[in-house]
C-alpha positions in Angstrom: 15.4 4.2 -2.4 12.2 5.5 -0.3 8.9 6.1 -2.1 9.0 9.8 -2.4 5.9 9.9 -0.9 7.1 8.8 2.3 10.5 10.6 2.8 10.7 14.1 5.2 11.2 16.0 1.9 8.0 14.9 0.6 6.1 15.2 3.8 7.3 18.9 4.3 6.3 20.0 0.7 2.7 19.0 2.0 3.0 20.9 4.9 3.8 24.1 3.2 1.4 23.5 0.5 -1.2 22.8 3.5 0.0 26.2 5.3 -0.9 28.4 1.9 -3.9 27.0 1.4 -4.8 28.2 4.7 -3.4 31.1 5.0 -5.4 31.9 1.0 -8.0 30.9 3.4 -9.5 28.1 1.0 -11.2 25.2 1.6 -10.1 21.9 0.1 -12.9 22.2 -2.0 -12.4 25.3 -3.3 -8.7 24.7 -3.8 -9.7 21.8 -5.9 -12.4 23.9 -7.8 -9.6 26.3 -8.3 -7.3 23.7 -10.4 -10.4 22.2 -12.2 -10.1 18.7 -10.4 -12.4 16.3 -8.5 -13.3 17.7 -4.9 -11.2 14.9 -3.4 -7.9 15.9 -4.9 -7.0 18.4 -2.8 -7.7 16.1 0.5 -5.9 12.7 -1.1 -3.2 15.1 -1.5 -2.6 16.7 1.9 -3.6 13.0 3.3 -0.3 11.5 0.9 -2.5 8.8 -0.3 -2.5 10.6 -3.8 1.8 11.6 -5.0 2.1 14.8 -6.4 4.2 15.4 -10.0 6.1 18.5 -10.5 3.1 20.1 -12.9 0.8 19.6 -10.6 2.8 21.0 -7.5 3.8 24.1 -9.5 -0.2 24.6 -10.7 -1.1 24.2 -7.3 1.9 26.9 -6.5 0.8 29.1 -8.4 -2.8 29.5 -7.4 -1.5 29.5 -3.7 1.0 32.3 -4.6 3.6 30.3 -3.7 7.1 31.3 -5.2 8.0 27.9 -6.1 11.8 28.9 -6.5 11.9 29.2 -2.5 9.8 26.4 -2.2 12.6 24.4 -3.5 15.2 26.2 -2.1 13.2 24.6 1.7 13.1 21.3 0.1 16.3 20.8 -0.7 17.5 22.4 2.5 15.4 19.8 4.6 16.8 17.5 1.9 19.9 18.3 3.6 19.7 17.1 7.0 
């Protein structure tokens, strides 16, 4: 089995976590000030040199706004294919 790290469904959670911290219009930085962790955390991250647990992707969810529910629903659709 593929590091999760490296498989399509990994690399399009990024993506859409990447997308709503744009569109929140937040830095990196200020994401990561957000969640209370180091100012690299956010960049390691969105760079996949740092894997993401569920807690943290639903923390990071819900300071983005993101309705984790769909979020899944795409993953598992791209999952899918």
């Amino acid at each position: 089995m593929t590091k999760s790290v490296f498989t399509k469904e990994y690399k399009f959670m990024l993506e859409q976590l990447v997308k709503a911290r744009k569109k929140a219009g937040l830095s990196q930085r200020e994401l990561s000030e957000k969640l209370n962790m180091p100012s690299s955390f956010v960049g390691k991250y969105e760079l996949g040199e740092r894997r993401l647990d569920i807690i943290a992707v639903l923390q990071i969810a819900m300071v983005l706004n993101i309705n984790t529910g769909r979020l899944i629903y795409e993953i598992e659709k791209v999952m899918k294919q």
